[in-house]
N, CA and C atoms as an extended XYZ file, in Angstrom:
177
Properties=species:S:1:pos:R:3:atomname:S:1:resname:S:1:resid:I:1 pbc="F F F"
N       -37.044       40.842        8.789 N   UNK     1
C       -37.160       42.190        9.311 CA  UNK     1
C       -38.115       43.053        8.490 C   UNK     1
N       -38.473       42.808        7.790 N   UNK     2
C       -39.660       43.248        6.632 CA  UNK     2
C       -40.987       43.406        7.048 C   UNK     2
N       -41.200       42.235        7.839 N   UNK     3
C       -42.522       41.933        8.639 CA  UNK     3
C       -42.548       43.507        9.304 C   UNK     3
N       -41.783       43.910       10.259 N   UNK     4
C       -40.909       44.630       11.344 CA  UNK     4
C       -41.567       46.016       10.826 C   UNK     4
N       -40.982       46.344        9.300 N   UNK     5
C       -40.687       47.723        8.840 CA  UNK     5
C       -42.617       48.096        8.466 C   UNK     5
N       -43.406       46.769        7.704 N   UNK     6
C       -44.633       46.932        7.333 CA  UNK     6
C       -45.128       46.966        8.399 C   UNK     6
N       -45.012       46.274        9.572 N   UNK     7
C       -46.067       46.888       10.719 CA  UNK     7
C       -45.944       48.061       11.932 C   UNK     7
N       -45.085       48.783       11.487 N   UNK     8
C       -45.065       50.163       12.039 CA  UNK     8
C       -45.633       51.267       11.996 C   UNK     8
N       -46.010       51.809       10.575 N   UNK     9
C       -46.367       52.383       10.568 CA  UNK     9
C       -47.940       51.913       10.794 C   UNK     9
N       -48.492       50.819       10.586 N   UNK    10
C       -50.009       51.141       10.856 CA  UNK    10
C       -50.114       50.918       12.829 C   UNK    10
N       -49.517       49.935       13.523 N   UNK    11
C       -49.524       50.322       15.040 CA  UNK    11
C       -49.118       51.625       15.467 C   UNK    11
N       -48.337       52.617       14.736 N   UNK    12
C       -48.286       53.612       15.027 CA  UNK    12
C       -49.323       54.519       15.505 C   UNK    12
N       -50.408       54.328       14.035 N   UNK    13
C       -51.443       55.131       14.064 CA  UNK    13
C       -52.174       54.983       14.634 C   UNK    13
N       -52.045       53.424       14.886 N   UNK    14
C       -53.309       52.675       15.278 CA  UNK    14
C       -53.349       53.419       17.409 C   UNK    14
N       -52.042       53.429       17.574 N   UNK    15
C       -51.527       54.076       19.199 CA  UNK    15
C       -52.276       55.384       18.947 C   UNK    15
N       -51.683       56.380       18.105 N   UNK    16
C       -51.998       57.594       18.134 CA  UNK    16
C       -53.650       57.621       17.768 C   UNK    16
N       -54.326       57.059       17.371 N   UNK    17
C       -56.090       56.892       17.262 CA  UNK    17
C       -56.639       56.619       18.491 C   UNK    17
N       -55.731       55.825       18.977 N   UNK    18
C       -56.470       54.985       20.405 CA  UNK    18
C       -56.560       56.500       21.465 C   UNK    18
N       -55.013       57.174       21.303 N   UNK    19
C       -55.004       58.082       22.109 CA  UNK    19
C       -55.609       59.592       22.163 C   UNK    19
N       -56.475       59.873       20.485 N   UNK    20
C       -57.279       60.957       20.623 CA  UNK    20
C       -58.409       60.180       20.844 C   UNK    20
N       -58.679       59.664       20.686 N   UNK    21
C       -60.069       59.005       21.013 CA  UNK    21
C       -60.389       58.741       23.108 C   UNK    21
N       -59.320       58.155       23.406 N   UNK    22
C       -58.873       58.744       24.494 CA  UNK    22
C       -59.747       59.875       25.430 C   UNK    22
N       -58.548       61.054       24.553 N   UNK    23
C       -58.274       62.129       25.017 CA  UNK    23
C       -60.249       63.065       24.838 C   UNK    23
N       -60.464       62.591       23.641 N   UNK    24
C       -62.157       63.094       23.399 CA  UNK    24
C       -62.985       62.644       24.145 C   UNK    24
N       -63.134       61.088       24.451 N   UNK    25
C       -63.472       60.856       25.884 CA  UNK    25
C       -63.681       61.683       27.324 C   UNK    25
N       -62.406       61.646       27.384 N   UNK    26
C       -61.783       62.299       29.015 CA  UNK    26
C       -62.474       63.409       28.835 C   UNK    26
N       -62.668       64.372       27.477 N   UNK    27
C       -62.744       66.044       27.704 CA  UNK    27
C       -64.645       66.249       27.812 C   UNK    27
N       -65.238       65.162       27.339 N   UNK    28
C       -66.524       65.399       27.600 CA  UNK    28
C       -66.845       65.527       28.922 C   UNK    28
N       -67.998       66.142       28.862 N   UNK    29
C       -68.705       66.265       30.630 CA  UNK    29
C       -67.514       67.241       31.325 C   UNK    29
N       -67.914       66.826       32.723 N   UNK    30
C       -67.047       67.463       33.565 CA  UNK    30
C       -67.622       68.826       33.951 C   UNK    30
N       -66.564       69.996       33.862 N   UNK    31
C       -67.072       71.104       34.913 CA  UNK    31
C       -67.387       71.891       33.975 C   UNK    31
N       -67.067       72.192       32.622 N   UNK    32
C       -67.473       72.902       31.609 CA  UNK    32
C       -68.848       72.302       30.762 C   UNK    32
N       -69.399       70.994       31.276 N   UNK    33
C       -70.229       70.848       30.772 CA  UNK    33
C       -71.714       71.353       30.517 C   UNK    33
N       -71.925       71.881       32.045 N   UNK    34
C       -73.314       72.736       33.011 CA  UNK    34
C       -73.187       73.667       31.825 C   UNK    34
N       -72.222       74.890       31.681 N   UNK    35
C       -72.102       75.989       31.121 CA  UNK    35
C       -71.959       75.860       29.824 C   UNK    35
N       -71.574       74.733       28.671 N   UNK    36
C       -71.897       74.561       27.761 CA  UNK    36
C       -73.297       73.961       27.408 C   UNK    36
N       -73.564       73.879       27.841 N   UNK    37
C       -74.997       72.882       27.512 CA  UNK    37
C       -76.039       74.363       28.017 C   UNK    37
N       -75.764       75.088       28.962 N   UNK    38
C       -76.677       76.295       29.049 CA  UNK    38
C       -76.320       77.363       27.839 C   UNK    38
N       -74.860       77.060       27.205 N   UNK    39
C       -75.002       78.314       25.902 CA  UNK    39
C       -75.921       77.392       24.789 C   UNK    39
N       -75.788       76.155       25.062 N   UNK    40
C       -76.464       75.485       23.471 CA  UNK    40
C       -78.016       76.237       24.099 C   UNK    40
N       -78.352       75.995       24.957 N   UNK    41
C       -79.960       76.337       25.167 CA  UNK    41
C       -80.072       77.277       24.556 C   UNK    41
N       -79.067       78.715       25.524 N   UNK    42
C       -79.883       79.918       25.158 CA  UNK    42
C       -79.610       80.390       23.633 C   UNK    42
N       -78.779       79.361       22.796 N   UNK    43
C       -78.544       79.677       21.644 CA  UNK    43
C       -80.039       79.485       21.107 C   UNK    43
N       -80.285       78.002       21.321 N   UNK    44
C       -81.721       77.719       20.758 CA  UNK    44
C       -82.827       78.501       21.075 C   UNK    44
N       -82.746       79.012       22.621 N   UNK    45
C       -84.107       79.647       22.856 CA  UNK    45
C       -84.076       80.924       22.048 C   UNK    45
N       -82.784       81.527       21.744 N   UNK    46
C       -82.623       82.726       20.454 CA  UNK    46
C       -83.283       82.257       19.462 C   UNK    46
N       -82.386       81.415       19.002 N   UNK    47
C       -83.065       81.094       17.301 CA  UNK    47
C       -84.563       81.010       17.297 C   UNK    47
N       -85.193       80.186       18.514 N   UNK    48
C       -86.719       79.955       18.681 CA  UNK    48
C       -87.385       81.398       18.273 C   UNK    48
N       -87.167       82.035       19.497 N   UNK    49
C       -87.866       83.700       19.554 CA  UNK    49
C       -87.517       84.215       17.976 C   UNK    49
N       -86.288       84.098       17.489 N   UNK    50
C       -86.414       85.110       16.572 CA  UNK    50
C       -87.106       84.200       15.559 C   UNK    50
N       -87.263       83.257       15.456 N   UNK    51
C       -88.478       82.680       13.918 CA  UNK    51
C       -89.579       82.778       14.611 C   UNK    51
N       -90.235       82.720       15.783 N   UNK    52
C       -91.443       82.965       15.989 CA  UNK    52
C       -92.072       84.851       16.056 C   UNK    52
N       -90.639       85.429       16.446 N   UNK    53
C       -91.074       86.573       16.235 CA  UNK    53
C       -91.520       87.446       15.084 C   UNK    53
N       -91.243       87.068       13.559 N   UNK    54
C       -92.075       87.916       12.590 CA  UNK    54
C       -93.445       86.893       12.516 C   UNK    54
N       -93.644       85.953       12.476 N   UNK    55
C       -95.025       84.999       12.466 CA  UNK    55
C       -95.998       85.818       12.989 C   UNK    55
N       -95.537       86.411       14.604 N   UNK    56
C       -96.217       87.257       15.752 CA  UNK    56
C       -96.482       88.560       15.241 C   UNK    56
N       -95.728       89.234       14.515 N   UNK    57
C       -95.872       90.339       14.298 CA  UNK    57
C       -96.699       90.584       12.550 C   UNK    57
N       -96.853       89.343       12.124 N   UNK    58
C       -97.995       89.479       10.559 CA  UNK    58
C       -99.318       89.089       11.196 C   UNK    58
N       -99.566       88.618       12.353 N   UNK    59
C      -100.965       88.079       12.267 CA  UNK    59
C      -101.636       89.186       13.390 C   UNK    59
């Protein structure tokens, strides 16, 4: 019964890994994806404008 007690706890984890991994899967994409992927843009097209904007304004 020893065998029993040492392999519990690591199939335990090993279940609960399988199942966020899972769960991170499933949550990508989908219907929130369009609208996240348009804030990453306009995040970037911010950051863009504002480092190109003092460059623009010394020369």
């Amino acid at each position: 019964m020893d065998y029993v007690s040492a392999l519990v706890p690591p199939v335990v984890m090993a279940v609960f890994f399988i199942g966020v991994v899972r769960v991170i899967v499933k949550t990508q994409g989908g219907a929130a994806k369009a609208k996240e992927d348009a804030a990453v843009d306009a995040a970037l097209a911010r950051a863009e404008s504002a480092r190109q904007a003092p460059a623009r304004g010394d020369a």
